[in-house]
C-alpha positions as MATLAB code, in Angstrom:
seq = 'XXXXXXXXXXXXXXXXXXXXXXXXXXXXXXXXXXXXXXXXXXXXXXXXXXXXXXXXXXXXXXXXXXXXXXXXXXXXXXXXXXXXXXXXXXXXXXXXXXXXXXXXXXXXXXXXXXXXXXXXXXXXXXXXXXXXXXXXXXXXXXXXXXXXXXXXXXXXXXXXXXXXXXXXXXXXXXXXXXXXXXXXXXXXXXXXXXXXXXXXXXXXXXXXXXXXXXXXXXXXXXXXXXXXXXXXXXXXXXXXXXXXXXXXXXXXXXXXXXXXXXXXXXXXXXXXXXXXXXXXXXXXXXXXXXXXXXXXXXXXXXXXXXXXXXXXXXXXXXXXXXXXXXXXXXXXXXXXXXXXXXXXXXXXXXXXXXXXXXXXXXXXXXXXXXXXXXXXXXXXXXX';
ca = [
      31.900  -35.834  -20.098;
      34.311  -32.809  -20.716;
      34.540  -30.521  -17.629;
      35.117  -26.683  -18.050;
      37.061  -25.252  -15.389;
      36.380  -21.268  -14.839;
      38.101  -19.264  -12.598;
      36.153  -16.417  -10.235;
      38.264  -13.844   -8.091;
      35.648  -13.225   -5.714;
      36.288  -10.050   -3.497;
      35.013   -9.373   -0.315;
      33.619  -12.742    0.645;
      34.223  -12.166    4.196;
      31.542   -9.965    5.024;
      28.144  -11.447    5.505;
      26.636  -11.567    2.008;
      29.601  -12.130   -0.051;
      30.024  -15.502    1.943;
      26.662  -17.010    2.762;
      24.591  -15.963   -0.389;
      27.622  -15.914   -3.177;
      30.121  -18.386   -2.090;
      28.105  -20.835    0.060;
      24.746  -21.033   -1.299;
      26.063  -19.932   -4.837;
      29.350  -20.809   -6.011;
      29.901  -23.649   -3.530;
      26.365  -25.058   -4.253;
      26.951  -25.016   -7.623;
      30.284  -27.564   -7.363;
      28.404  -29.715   -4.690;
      25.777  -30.067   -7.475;
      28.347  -31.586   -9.283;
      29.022  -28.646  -11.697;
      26.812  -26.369  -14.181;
      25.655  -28.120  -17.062;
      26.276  -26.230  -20.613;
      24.077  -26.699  -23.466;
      26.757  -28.668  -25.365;
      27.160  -31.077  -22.216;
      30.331  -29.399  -20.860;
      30.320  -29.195  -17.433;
      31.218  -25.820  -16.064;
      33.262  -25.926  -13.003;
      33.540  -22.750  -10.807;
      37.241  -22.240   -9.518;
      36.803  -19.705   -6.284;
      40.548  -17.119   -5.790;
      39.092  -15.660   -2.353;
      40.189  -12.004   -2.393;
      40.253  -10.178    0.664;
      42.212   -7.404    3.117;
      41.893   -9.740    5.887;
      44.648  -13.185    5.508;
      43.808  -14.599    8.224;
      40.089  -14.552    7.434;
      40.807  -15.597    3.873;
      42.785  -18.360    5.157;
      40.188  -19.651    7.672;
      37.177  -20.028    5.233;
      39.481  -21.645    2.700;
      40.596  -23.991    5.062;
      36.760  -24.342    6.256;
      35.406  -25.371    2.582;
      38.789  -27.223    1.217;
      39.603  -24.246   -1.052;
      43.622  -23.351   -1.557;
      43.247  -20.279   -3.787;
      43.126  -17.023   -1.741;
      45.008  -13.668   -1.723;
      45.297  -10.479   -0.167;
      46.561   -9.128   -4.169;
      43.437   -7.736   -5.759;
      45.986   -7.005   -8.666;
      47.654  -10.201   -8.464;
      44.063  -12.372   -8.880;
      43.231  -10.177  -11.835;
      46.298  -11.189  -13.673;
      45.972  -14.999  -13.584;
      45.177  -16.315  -17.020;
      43.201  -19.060  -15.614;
      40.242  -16.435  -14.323;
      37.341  -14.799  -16.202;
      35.272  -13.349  -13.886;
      35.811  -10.654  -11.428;
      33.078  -10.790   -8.838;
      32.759   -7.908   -6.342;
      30.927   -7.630   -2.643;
      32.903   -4.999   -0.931;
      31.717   -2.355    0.776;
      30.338    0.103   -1.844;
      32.997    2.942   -1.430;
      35.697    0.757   -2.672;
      33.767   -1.233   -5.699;
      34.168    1.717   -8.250;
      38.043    0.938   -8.433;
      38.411   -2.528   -8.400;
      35.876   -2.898  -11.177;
      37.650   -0.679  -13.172;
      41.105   -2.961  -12.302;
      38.805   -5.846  -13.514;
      37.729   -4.259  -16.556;
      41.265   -3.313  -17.458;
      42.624   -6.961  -17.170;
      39.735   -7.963  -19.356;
      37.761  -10.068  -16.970;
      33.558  -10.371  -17.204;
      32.183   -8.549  -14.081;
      29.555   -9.683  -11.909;
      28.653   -7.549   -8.514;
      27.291   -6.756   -5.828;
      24.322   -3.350   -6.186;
      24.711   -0.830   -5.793;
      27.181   -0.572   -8.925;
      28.484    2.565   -7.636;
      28.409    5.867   -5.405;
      26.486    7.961   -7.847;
      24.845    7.986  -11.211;
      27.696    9.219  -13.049;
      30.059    6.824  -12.394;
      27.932    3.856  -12.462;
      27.006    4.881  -16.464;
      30.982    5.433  -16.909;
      31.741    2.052  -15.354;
      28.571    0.642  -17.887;
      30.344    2.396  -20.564;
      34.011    1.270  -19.479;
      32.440   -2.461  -19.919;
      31.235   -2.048  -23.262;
      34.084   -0.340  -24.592;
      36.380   -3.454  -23.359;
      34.112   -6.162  -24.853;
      33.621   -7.663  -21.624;
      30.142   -8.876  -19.978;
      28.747   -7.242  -17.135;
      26.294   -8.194  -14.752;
      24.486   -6.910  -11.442;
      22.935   -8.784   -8.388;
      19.311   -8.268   -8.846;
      18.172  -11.018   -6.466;
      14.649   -9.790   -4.906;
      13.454  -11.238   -8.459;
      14.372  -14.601   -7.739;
      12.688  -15.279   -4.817;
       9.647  -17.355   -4.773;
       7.270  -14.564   -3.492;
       8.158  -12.312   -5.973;
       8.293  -14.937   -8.680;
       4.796  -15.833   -8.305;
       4.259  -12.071   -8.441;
       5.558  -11.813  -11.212;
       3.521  -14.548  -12.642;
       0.118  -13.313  -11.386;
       1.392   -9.492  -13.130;
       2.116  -11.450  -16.537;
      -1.446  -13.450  -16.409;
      -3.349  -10.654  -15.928;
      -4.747  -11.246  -12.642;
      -4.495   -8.064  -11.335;
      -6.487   -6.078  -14.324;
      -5.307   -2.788  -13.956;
      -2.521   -2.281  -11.444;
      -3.836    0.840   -8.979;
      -1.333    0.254   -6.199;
       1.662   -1.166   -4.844;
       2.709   -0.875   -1.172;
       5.639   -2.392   -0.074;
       7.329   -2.304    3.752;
      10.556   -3.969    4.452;
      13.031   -3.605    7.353;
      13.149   -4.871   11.025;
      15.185   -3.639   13.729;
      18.989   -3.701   13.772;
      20.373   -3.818   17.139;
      22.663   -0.704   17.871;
      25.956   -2.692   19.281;
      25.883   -1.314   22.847;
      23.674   -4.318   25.003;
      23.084   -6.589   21.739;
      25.398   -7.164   18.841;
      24.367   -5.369   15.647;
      23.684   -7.669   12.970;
      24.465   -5.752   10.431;
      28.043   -4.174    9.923;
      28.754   -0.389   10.820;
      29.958    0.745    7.595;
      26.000    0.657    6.617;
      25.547    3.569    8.977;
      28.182    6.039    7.477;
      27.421    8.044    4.767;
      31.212    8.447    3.808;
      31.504    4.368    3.687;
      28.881    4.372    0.861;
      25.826    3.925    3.676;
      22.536    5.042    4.013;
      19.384    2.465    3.298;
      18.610    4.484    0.517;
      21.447    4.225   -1.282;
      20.887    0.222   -0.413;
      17.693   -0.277   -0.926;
      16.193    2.217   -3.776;
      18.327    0.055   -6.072;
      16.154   -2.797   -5.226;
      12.904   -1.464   -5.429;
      13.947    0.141   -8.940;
      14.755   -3.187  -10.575;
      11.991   -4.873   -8.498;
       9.112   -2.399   -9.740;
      10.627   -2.143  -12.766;
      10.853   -6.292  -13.619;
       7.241   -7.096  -12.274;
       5.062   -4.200  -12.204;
       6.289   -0.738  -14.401;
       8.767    1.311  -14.842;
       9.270    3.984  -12.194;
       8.732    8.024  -13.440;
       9.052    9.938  -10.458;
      10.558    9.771   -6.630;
       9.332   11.760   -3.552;
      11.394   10.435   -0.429;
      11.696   11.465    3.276;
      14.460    9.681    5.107;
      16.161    9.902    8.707;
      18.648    9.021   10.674;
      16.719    7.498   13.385;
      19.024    6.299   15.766;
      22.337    9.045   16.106;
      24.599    6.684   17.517;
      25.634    3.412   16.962;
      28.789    0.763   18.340;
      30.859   -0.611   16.118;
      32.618   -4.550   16.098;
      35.572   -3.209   18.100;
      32.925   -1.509   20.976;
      33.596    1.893   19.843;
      30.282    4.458   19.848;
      30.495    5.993   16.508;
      27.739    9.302   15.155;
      25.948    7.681   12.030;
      26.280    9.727    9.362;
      24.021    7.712    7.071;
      20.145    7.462    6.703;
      18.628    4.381    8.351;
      14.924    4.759    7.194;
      13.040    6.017    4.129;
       9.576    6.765    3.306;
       9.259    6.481   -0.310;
       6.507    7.585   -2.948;
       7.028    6.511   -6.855;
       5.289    7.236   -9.916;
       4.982    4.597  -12.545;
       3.878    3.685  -15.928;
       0.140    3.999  -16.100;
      -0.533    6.023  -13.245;
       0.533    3.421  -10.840;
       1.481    4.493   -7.092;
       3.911    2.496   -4.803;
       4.426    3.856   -1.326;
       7.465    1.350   -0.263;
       8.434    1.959    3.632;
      12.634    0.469    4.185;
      13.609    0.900    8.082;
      16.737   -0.398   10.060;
      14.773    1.214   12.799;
      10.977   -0.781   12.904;
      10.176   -3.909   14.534;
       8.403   -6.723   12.466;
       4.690   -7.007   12.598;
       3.867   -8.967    9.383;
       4.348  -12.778    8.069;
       7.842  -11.838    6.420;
      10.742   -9.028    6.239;
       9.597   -7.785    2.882;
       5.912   -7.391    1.731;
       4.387   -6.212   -1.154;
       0.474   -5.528   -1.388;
      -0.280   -4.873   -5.632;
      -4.089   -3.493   -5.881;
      -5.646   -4.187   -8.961;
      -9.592   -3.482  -10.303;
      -9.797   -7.411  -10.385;
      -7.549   -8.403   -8.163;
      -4.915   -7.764   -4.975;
      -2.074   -9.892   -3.998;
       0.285   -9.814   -0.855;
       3.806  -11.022   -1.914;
       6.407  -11.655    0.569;
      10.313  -13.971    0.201;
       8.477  -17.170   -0.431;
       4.826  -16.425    0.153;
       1.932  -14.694   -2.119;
      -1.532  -14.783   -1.078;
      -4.433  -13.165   -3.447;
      -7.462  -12.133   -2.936;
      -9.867  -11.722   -6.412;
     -12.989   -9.446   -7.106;
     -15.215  -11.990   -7.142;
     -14.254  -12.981   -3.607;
     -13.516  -10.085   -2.010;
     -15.693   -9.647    1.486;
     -17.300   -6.416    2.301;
     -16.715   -5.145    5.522;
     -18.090   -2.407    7.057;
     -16.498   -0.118    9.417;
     -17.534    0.071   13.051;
     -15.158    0.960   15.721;
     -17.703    0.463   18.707;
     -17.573   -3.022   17.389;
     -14.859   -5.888   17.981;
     -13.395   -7.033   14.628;
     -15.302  -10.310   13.876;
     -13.983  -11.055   10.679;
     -10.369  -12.707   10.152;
      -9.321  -10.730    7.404;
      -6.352  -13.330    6.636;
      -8.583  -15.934    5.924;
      -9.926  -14.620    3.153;
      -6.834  -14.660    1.264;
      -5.850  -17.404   -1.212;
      -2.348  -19.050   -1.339;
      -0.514  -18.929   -4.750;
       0.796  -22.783   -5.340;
       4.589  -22.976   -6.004;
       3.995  -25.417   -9.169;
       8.120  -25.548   -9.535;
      11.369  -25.780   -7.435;
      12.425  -23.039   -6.294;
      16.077  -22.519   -6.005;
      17.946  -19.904   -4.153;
      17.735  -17.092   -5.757;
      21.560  -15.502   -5.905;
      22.276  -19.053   -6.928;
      19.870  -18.862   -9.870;
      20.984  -15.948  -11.177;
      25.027  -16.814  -10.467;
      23.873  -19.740  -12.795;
      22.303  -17.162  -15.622;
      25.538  -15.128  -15.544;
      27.955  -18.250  -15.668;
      25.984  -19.469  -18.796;
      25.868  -15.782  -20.162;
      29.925  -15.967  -19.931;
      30.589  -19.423  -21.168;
      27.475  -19.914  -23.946;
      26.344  -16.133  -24.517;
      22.988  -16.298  -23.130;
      20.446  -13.570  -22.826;
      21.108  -12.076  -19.412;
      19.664   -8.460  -18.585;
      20.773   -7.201  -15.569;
      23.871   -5.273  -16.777;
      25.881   -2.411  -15.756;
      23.080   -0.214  -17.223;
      19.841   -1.803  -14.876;
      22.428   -1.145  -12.095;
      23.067    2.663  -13.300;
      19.289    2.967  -13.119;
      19.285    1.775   -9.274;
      22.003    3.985   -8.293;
      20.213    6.829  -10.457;
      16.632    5.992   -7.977;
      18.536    6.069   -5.134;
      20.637    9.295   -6.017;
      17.647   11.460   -6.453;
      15.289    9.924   -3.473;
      18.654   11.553   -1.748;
      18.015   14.443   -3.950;
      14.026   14.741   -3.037;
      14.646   14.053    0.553;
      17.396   17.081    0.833;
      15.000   19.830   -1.838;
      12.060   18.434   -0.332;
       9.975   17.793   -3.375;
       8.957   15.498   -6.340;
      11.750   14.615   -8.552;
      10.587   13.487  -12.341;
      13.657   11.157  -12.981;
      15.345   11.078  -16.418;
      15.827    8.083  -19.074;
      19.437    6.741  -18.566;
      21.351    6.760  -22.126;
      23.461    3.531  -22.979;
];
């Protein structure tokens, strides 16, 4: 059986994401699982070059998974003959450039959202791609979780008849560094760093209402800065500069409204981090990361409001559970496994440079609303 070896400079592996979702539960999964099967019956193996600002970190984790190939030479990895992928998870200020050092050396790119800082450079780096004959893909990976799959499912089959509503709330509380470590890093709190959950997040929901439910015609967003300070990993108090919660109305196809709520600042009352309620005239559904419950027409209870009255019904109950029926996978994994096969086979693979434009272009004008204070119709993206 022939094996394919494939090399992957992967930047910025040392921060949360970049190591436990992309290398460990991606690339590393991927060789533990002996490989990536090709239609022809190659074997595609993944060769990690760790890239990094940090040697000492870079040496640590490749001494922790038996890897040798690791730099502190961004330049250096993208000159190696023996890699064809540039994969990027840096902090979001600093992705613009080293994409466009990747481009230049020829390499495929595959990275973190958002693409960029802004609209216009996110199109330009879309357009960069195409111009060099490379592939490009984005990190869409809300639509490879299980919830969202069988979402997606229920959307496809018509359950829902026609889609009124979505709601969606997602966030929990990150810890502000002073009597409890933050677990999240600081950067995420200043708007010169790239911050701001709106920047972050608004490129999720785009691709995630856009995949399952419609495509989205029009933001109205109110965010805040909730908590003014914050301490950073060295114990210094630092002013956020960033926004750490937004309140978020969208217009989509078919005069569907999603309200989606994304906080730093709320603590969790409901079954998972992320939820999403879709109404429909036959049907609603309640999709979380792994669960989605439904509730159809024909079985939906009619209470009646009393407020002089304990509750007496158990309003969870009469929810259904949506069966798995397949394997579910983790979900950067999957789609590190749709990219690898778009680079070495040409299969179909979406999420390009211009689905992450679009997320960056959501997020830019929810900024936009929040700072006019009004509804913002938002523009097709040209390729």
């Amino acid at each position: 059986m022939a094996r394919r070896p494939l090399g992957i400079v992967m930047n910025g592996v040392t921060g949360r994401m970049g190591y436990r979702q992309h290398l460990l539960r991606s690339i590393l999964a991927i060789r533990d699982q002996g490989g990536l099967r090709l239609a022809d019956g190659t074997v595609l193996w993944p060769e990690p070059v760790l890239v990094g600002r940090n040697a000492g970190k870079l040496r640590a984790l490749a001494d922790r998974h038996g890897l040798t190939e690791w730099t502190t030479d961004l330049n250096a990895a993208l000159e190696r003959s023996d890699v064809e992928i540039y994969f990027d998870a840096q902090v979001t200020s600093a992705r613009a450039a080293a994409i466009r050092a990747a481009v230049a050396a020829g390499k495929h790119v595959y990275t973190e959202k958002p693409l960029a800082e802004d609209t216009a450079e996110a199109v330009a780096l879309a357009r960069l791609a195409d111009e060099a004959g490379v592939k490009h893909g984005v990190v869409q990976d809300k639509l490879f979780l299980p919830g969202l799959r069988k979402l997606k499912r229920l959307v496809d089959g018509g359950f829902f008849g026609r889609i009124l509503s979505v709601r969606g709330e997602f966030g929990y509380w990150v810890f502000e560094g002073d009597w409890q470590e933050a677990q999240r890093p600081s950067w995420n709190y200043r708007a010169e760093d790239g911050g701001g959950i709106i920047l972050d997040m608004f490129a999720h929901w785009r691709y995630v209402l856009e995949d399952i439910v419609a495509p989205v015609r029009s933001v109205q967003c109110l965010g805040a800065t909730h908590i003014p300070e914050r301490v950073d990993e060295n114990g210094k108090t630092y002013t956020c500069t960033a926004d750490d919660a937004a309140y978020g109305i969208f217009e989509l196809d078919g005069g569907i409204i999603a309200q989606i709520n994304s906080s730093w600042t709320t603590r969790v009352f409901r079954d998972e981090l992320v939820e999403f309620q879709v109404d429909g005239t036959e049907g609603s559904a309640v999709a979380g990361l792994r669960r989605c419950r439904v509730q159809h027409r024909a079985m939906t209870p009619k209470p009646v409001w009393n407020p002089d009255l304990p509750a007496t019904e158990k309003f969870r109950d009469q929810w259904q559970e949506v069966p798995d029926n397949e394997d579910f996978d983790n979900g950067f994994k999957v789609q590190w496994e749709m990219f690898l096969r778009h680079v070495a086979e040409d299969a179909e693979f979406t999420w390009d440079f211009y689905a992450g434009a679009r997320g960056v272009q959501l997020a830019e004008l929810g900024l936009r609303s929040w700072r006019e204070g009004r509804r913002i119709e938002i523009p097709e993206l040209g390729r």
